[in-house]
Structures are given as C-alpha cells and as structure tokens.
C-alpha positions in Angstrom: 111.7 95.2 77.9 108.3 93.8 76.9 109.3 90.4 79.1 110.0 92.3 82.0 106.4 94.3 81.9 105.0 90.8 81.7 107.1 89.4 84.3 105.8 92.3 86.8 102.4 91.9 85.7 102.6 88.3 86.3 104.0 89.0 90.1 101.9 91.4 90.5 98.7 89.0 89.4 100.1 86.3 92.0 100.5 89.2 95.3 96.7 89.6 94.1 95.7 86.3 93.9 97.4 85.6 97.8 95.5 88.8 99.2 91.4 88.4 100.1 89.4 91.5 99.0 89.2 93.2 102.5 92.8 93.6 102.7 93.6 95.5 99.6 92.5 98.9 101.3 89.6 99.7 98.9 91.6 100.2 96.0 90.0 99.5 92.7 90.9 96.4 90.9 91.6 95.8 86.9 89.6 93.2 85.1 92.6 91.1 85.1 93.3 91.2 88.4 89.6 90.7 89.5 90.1 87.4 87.3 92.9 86.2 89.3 91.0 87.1 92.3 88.0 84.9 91.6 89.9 82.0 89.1 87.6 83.5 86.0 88.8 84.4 82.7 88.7 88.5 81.7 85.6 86.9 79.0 83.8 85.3 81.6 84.2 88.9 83.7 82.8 90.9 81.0 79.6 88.8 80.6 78.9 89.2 84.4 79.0 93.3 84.0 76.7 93.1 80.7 74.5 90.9 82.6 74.3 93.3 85.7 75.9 90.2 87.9 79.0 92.4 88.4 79.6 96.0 88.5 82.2 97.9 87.6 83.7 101.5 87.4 84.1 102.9 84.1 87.0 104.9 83.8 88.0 106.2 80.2 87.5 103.0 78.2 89.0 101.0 81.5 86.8 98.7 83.6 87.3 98.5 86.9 86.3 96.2 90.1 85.7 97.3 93.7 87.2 95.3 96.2 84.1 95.3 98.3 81.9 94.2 94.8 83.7 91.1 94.4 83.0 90.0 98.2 79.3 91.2 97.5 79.5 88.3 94.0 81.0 86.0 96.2 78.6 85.9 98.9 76.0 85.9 96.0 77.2 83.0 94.6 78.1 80.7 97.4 76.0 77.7 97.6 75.4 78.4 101.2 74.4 81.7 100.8 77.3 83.2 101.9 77.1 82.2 105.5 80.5 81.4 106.7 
C-alpha cells in the first residue's frame, strides 16, 4: 500500500515536472511539487519563503505555491532579467 502512494506521488511529481507553470490552470502547488518544478530541494524552498524570495499560501500547517509565483521567481532570477 505505502509503495503504491509513493509510486503515484512519484508519477504525479514527473506530469509536474513536464508541465510549465501557465498551464496548470492556477491551481496551487505543494512544496514538493514546486521543487520538481524548479529542480530545488523542499530545504532550499523553505529558505526562499523565510527570506521573503518566495511566497506561499498557508493553509493549516501546509505550504503552498502559486503557479503564477514561481514564473514571478523565475523571471527574478534569470540572468537576463527575464527577457525571453
């Protein structure tokens, strides 16, 4: 039982990983998910939120990432200053 969760987890983190941020609908993204989006480790995540790099939505004790945030971070961190 436990294998298969991680299994579907692990599919599901690959679909993320193959879809950009704008075509995800606006739906909010988990921390681990976000991380698979943008290659980073859920550690590395959590310092960009304390240090106000990254925002997320608080839900219960959940953290969540906006789509639309993580396009914002990106184009903030491109060397080129997000121009495409």
């Amino acid at each position: 039982m436990a294998t298969q969760r991680v299994d579907r987890l692990a599919s599901r983190a690959r679909e993320v990983a193959t879809v950009s941020a704008q075509d995800r609908g606006g739906q909010l993204l988990t921390l681990a998910e976000a991380g698979q989006f943008l290659r980073l480790s859920h550690n590395t995540l959590r310092k960009q939120i304390r240090l106000g790099r990254l925002s997320a939505v608080v839900i219960g004790r959940r953290k969540f990432v906006a789509p639309s945030e993580l396009d914002r971070f990106i184009a903030h961190n491109s060397t080129n200053g997000g121009a495409a």
